[in-house]
Residue frames as a rotation matrix with the C-alpha (Angstrom) as fourth column:
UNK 1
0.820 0.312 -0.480 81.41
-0.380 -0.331 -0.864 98.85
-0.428 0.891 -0.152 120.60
UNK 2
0.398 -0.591 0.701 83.75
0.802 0.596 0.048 96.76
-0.446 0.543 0.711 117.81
UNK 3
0.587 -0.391 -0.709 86.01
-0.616 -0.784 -0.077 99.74
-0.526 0.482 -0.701 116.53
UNK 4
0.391 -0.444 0.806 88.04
0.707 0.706 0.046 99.02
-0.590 0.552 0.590 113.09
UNK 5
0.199 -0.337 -0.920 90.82
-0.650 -0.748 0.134 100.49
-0.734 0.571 -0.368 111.06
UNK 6
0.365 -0.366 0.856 91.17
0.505 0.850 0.148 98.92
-0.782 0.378 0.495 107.38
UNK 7
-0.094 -0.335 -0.938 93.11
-0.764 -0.580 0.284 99.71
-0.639 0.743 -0.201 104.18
UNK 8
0.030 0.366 0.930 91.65
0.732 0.626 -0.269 98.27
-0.681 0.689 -0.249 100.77
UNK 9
-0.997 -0.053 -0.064 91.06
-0.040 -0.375 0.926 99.66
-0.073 0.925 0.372 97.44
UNK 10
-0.385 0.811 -0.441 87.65
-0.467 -0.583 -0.665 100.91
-0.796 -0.050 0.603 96.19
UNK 11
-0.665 0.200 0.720 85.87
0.732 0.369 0.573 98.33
-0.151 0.908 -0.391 93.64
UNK 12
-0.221 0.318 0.922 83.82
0.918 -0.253 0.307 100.91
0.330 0.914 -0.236 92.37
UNK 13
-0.620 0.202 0.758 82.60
-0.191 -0.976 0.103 105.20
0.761 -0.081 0.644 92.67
UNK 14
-0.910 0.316 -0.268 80.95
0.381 0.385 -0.841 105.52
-0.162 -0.867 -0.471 96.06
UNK 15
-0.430 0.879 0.205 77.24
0.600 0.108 0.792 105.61
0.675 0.464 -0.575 95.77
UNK 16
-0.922 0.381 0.069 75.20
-0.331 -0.684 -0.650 108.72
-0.201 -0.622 0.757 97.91
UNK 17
-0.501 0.862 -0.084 71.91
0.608 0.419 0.675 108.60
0.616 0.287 -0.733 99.72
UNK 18
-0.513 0.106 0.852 69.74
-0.557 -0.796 -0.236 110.86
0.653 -0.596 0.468 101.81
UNK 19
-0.889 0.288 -0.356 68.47
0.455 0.480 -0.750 109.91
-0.045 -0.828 -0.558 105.29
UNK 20
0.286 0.941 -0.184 64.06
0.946 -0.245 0.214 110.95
0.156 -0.235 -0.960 105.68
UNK 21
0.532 -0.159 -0.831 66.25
0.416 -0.806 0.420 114.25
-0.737 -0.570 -0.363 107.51
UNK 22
0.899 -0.418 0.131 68.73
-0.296 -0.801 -0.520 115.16
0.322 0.429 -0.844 104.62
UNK 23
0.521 -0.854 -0.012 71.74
-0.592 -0.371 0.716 113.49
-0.615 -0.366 -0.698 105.86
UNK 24
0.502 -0.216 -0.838 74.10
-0.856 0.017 -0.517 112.22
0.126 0.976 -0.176 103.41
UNK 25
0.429 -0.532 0.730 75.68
-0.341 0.654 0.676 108.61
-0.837 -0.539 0.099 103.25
UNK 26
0.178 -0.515 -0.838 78.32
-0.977 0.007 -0.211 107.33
0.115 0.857 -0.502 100.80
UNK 27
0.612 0.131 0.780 78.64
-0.218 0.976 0.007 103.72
-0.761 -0.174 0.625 100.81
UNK 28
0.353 -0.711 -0.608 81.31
-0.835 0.053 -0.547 101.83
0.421 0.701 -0.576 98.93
UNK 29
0.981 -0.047 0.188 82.13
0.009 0.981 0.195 98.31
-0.193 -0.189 0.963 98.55
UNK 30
0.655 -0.723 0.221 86.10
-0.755 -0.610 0.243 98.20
-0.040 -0.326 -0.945 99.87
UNK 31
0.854 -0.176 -0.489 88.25
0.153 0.984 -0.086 95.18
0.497 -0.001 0.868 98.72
UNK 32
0.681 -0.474 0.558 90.76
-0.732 -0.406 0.548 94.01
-0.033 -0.781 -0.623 101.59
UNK 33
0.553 -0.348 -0.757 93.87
-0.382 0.701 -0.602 91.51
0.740 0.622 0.254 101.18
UNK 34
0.515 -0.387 0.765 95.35
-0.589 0.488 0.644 88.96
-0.623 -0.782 0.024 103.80
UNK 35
0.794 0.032 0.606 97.89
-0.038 0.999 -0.003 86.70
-0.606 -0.021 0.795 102.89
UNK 36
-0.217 -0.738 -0.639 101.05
-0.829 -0.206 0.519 86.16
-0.515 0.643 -0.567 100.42
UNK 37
-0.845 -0.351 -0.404 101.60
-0.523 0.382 0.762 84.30
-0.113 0.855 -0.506 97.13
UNK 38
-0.633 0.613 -0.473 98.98
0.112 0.678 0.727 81.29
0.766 0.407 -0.497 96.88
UNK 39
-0.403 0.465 -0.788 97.43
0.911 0.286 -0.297 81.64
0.088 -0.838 -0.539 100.19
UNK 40
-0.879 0.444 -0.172 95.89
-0.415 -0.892 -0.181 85.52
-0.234 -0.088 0.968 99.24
UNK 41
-0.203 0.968 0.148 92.43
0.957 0.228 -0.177 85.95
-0.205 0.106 -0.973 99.93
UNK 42
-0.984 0.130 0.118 90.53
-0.130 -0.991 0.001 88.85
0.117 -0.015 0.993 99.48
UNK 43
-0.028 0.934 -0.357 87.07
0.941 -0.096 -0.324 90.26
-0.337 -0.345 -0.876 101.47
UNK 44
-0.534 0.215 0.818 84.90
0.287 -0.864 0.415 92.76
0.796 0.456 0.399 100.54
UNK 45
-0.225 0.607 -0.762 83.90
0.958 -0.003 -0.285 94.70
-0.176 -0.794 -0.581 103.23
UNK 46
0.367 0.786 0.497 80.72
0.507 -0.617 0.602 97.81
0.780 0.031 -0.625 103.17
UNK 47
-0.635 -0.631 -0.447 81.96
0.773 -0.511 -0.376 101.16
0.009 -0.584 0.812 103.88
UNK 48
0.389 0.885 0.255 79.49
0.886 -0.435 0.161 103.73
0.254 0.164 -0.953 104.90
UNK 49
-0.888 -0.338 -0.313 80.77
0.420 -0.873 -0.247 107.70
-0.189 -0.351 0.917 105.73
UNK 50
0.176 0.983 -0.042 78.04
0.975 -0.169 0.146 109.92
0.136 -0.066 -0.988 106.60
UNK 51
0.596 0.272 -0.756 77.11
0.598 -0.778 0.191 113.49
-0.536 -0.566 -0.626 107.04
UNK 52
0.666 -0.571 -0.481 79.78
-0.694 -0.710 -0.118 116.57
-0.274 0.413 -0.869 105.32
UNK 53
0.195 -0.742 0.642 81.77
-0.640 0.399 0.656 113.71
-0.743 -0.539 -0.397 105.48
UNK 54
-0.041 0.222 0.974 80.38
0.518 0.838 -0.169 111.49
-0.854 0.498 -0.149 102.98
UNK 55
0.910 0.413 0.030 79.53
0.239 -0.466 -0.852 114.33
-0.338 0.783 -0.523 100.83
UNK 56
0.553 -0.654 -0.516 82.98
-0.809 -0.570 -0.145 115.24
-0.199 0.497 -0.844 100.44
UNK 57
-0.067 -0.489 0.870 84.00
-0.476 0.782 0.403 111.65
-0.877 -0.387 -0.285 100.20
UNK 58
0.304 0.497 0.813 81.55
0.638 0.527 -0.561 110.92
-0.707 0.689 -0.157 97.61
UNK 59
0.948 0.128 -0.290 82.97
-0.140 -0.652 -0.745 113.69
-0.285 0.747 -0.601 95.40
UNK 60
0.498 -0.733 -0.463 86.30
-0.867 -0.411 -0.283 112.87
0.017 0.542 -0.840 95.61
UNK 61
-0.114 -0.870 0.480 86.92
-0.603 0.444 0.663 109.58
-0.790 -0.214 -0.575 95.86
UNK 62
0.447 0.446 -0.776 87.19
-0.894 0.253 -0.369 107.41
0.032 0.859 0.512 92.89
UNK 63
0.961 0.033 0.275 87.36
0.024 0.979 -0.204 103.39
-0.276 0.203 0.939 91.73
UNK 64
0.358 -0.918 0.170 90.75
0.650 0.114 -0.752 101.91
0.671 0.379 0.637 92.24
UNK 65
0.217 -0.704 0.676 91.75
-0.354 -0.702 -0.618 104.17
0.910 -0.105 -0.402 94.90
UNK 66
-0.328 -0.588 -0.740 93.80
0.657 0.421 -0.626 102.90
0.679 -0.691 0.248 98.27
UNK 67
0.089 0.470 0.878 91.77
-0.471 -0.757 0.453 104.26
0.878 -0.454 0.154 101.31
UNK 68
-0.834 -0.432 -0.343 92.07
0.119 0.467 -0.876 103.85
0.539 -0.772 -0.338 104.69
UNK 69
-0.066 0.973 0.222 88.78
-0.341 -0.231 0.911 103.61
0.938 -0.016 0.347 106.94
UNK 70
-0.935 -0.281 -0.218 88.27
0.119 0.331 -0.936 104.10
0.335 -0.901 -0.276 110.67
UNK 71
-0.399 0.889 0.225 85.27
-0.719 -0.455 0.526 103.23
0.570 0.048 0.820 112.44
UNK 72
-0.288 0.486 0.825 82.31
-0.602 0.578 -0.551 100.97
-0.745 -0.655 0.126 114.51
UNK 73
-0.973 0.008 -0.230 81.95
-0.120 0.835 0.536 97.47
0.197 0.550 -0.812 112.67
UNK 74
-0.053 0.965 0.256 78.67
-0.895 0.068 -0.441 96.30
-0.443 -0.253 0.860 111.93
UNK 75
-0.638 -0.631 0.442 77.90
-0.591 0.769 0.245 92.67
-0.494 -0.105 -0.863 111.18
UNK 76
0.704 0.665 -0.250 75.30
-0.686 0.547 -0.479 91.44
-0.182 0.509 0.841 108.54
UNK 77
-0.821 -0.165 0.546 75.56
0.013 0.952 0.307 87.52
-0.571 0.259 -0.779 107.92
UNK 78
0.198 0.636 -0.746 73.54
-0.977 0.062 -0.206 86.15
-0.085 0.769 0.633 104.50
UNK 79
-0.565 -0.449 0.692 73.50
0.035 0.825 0.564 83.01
-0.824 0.343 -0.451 103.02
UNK 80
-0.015 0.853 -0.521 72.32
-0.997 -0.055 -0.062 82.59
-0.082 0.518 0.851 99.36
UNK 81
0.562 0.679 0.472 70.51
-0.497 0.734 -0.463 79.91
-0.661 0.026 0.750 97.95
């Protein structure tokens, strides 16, 4: 399993969903910065917290805030048109 700790800032209020069962997931897109002067970059990497977890996550956390996030990495690749 790919374990990952990152610190980023929150581009926007984390969004809640229920699972078919009732469990809760908060999701939040998590911007993340490498680099100094000209050579910053910044990724956006999909944070998901689940369960009591999310629920209290989704209530208090808010756009613009500096979070840290441990966890198993999942990989989705896109390409658009």
């Amino acid at each position: 399993m790919f374990q990952a700790t990152l610190v980023g800032r929150l581009g926007k209020d984390p969004e809640t969903r229920a699972t078919s069962k009732g469990t809760i997931i908060a999701s939040v897109g998590v911007a993340t910065e490498q680099g100094y002067g000209d050579n910053r970059t910044t990724e956006w990497v999909t944070c998901k917290v689940w369960g009591k977890s999310g629920s209290a996550f989704a209530e208090h956390a808010r756009k613009g805030a500096t979070m840290a996030f441990a966890g198993k990495v999942e990989i989705e690749r896109w390409e658009s048109k």
